[in-house]
C-alpha positions as CSV (number, residue, x, y, z in Angstrom):
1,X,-71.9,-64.7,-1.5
2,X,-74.0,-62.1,-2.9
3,X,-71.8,-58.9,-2.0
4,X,-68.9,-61.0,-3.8
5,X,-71.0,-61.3,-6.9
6,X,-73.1,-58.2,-7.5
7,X,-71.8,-54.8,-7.7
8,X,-71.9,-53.0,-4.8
9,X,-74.8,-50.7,-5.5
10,X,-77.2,-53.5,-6.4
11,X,-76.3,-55.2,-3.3
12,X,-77.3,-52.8,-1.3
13,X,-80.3,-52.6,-2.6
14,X,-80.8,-56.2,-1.9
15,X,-79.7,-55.6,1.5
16,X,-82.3,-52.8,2.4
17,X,-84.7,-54.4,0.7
18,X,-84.2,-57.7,3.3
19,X,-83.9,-55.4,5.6
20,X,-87.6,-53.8,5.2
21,X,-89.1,-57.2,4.7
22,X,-88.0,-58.7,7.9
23,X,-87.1,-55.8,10.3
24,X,-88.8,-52.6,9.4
25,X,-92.3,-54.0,8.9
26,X,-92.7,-56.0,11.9
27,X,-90.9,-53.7,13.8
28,X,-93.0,-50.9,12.7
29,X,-95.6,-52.7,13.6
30,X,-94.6,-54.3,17.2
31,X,-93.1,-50.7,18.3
32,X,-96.9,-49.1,17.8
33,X,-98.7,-51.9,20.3
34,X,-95.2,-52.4,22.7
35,X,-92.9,-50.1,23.9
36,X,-89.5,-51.2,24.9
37,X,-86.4,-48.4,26.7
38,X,-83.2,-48.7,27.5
39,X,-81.8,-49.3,31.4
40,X,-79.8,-45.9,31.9
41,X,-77.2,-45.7,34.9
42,X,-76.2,-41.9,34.9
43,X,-73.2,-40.6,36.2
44,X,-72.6,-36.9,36.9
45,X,-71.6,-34.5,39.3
46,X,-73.1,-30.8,37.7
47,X,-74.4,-31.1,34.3
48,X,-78.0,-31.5,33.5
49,X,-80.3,-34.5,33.4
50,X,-80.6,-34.0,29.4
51,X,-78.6,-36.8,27.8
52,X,-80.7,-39.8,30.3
53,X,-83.7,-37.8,29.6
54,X,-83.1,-38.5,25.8
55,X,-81.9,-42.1,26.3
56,X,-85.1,-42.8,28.4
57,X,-87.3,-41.8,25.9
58,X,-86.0,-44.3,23.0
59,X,-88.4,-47.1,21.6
60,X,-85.8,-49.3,20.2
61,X,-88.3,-51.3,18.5
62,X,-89.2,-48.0,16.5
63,X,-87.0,-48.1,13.3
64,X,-85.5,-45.1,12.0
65,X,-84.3,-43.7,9.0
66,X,-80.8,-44.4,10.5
67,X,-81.4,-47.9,11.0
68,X,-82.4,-48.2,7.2
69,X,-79.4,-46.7,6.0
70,X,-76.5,-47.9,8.2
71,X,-78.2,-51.1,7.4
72,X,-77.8,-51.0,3.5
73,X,-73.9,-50.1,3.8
74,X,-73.7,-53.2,5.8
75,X,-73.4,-51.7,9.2
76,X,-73.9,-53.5,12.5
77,X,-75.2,-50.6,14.0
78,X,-78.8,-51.1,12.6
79,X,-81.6,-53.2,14.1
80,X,-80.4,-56.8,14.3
81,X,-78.0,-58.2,16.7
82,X,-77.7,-54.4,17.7
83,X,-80.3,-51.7,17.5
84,X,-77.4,-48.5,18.3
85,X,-79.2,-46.7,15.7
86,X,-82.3,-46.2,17.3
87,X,-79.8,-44.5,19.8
88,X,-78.1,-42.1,17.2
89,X,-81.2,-41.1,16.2
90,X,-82.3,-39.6,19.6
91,X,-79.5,-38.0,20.1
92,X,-78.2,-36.6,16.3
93,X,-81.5,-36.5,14.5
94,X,-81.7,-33.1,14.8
95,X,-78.2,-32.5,13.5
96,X,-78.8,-34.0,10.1
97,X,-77.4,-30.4,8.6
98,X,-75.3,-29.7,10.2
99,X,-71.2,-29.4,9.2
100,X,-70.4,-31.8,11.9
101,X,-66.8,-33.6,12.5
102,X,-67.5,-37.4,12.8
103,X,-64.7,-39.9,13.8
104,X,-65.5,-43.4,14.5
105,X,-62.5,-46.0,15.5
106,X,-63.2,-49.4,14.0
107,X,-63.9,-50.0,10.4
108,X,-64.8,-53.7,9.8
109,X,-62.3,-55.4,9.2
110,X,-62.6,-59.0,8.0
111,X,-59.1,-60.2,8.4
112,X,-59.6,-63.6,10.3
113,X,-55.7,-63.1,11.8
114,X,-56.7,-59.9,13.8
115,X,-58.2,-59.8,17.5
116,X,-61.1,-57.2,16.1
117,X,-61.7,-58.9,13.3
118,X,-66.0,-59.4,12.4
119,X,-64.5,-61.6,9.6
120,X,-66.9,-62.9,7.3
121,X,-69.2,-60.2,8.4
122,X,-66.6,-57.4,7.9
123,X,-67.6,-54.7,5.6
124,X,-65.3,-52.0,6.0
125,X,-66.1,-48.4,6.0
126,X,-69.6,-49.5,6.4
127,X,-70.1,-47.0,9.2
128,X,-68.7,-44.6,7.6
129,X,-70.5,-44.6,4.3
130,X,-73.8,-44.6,7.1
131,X,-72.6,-41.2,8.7
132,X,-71.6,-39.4,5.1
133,X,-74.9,-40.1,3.8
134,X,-77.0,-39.7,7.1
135,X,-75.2,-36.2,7.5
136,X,-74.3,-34.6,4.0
137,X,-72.3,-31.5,5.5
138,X,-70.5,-33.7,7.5
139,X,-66.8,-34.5,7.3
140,X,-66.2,-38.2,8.7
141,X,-62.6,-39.8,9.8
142,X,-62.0,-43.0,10.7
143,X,-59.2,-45.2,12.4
144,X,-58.3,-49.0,12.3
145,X,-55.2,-51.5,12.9
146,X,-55.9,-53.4,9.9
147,X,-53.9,-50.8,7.3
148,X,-55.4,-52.9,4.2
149,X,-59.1,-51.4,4.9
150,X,-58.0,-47.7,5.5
151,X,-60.1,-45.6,2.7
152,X,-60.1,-42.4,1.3
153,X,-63.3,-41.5,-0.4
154,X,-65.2,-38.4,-0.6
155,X,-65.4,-36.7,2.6
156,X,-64.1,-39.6,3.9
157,X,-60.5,-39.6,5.6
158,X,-58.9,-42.9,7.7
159,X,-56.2,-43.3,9.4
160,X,-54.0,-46.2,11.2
161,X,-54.1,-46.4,15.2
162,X,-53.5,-49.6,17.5
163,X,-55.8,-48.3,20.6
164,X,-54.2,-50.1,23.0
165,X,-51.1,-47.9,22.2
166,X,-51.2,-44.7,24.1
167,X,-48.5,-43.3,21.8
168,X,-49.8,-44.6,18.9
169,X,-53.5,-42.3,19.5
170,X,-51.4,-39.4,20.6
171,X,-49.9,-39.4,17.4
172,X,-53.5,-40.2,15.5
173,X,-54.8,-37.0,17.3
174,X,-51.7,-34.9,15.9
175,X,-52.7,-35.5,12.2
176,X,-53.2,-31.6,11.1
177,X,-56.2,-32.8,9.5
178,X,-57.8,-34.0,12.5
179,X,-57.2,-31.3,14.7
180,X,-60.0,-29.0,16.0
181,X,-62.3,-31.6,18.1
182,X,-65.4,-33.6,17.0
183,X,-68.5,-33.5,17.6
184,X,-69.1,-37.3,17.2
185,X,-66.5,-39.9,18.5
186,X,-67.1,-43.9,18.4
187,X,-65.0,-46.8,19.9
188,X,-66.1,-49.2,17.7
189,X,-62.8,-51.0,17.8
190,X,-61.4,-53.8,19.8
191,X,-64.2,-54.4,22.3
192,X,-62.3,-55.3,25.4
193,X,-62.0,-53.1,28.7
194,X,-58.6,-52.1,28.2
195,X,-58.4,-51.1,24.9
196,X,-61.7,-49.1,25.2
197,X,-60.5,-47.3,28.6
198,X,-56.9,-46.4,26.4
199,X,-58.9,-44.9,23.5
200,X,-61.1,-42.8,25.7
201,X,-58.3,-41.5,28.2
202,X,-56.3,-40.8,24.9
203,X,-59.1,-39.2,22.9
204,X,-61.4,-37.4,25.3
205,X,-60.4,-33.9,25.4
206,X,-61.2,-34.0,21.4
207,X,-64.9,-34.0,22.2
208,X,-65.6,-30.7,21.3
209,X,-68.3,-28.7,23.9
210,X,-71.8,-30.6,23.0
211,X,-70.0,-33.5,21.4
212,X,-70.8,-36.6,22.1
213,X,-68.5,-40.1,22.9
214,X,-70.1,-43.4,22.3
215,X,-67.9,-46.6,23.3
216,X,-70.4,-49.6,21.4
217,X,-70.8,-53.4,22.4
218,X,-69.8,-53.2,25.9
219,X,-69.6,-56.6,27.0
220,X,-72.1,-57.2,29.9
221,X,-69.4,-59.0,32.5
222,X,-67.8,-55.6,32.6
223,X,-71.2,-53.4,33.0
224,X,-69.5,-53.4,37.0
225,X,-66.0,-52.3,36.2
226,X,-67.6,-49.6,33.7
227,X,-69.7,-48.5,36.7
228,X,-67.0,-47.7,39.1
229,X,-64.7,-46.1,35.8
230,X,-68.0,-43.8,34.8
231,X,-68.4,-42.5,38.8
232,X,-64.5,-41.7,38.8
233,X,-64.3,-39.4,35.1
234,X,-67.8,-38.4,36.9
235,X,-65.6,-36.8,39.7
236,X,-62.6,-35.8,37.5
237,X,-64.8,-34.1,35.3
238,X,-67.8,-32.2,36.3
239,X,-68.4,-31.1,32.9
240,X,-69.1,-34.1,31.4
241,X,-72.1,-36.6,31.2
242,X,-72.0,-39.9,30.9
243,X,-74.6,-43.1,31.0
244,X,-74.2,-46.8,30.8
245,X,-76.9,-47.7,28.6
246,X,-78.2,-51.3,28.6
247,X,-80.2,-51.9,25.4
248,X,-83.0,-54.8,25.2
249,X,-83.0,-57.3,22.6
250,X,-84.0,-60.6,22.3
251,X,-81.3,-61.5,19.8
252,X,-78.6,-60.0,21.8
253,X,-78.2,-60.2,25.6
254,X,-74.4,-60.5,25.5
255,X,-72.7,-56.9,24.3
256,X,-76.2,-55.0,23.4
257,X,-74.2,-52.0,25.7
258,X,-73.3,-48.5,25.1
259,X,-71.5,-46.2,27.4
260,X,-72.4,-42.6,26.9
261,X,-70.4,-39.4,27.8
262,X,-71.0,-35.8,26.3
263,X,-69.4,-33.0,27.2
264,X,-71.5,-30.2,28.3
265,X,-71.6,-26.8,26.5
């Protein structure tokens, strides 16, 4: 009710401000006396051990200054019923200047008649208003099914794509505009086996060397089926890292799941 009635910059005030008040404090608090990891399965055949090494060492009851702002766009990403940003933060802190190439698949949208709908939840772009301010050299694309949420905003580019449609990422991936890799991808799209195995088939040789792939809310009944897909790429592609990463939280034990995959440089 609120983000239909205040402008949008007040209410993300509002929203950060709940956000501190019943995340950040308690949080900051519990993550100093307790200290709570992720599970990492690792999968690689020559790489090094640095990406598991990283993903060991999160606290994800530590807040970051990633949680606080993917939060305020209205982001899922943040602590909550997900706590991917305490993630992120490991492994692109030190990237903040960067001029980085960011493309995340999935924009929120909140249309109630479509299978990857968050719908009253949706907040479209949300993600993508996290990454351009988190990164301010950064250029950030974005894909989604719904065409009624694509956006074009400063440094901000979307596109359409139906993931589950090999032809329809092949020609996503020809846009001249999205040519030259990325160094940040994210499937958070339709969150189902299928259509997160078509994406990363038809999107993973635009990592570019160092990148990073993150497929988000990986359902757990499928943590086995990821397992024996992450040993096989493992095999196919000795270049590549990759982790399953199984991320505690005592609100979420259902798709609090990441799998993990950057391309060695």
């Amino acid at each position: 009710m609120l983000r239909r009635h205040l402008p949008a910059e007040t209410f993300q005030h509002v929203r950060s401000g709940w956000w501190h008040c019943t995340f950040y404090l308690p949080h900051s608090v519990a993550s100093v006396l307790v200290r709570s990891t992720p599970k990492v399965q690792e999968f690689r055949e020559v790489c090094s051990p640095e990406l598991s090494q990283q993903l060991r060492s999160v606290n994800v009851l530590a807040p970051t200054h990633m949680c606080r702002v993917m939060t305020k766009y209205g982001s899922d990403k943040g602590q909550g019923w997900h706590n991917y940003t305490t993630v992120y933060s490991a492994l692109l802190g030190k990237l903040r200047n960067q001029p980085l190439r960011i493309f995340e698949l999935g924009l929120g949208t909140d249309n109630p008649n479509l299978a990857s709908s968050m719908r009253a939840n949706g907040c479209p772009g949300a993600s993508l208003r996290g990454w351009r301010e988190l990164f301010p050299r950064a250029l950030v694309f974005g894909a989604d099914i719904d065409r009624d949420i694509l956006i074009e905003e400063d440094r901000i580019k979307t596109f359409w794509c139906d993931q589950l449609d090999g032809l329809a990422i092949r020609d996503l991936w020809l846009q001249p505009v999205l040519r030259g890799g990325f160094d940040l991808i994210v499937d958070d799209g339709l969150h189902t086996f299928e259509a997160n195995t078509s994406f990363l088939e038809g999107s993973l040789e635009q990592l570019r060397p160092g990148g990073i792939f993150v497929i988000e809310d990986v359902v757990r009944e499928t943590i086995g089926r990821w397992c024996e897909r992450l040993g096989a790429i493992s095999k196919q592609l000795p270049n590549y890292d990759l982790a399953l990463v199984e991320l505690p939280n005592s609100r979420n034990h259902y798709d609090n799941n990441l799998v993990i995959i950057r391309r060695c440089g």
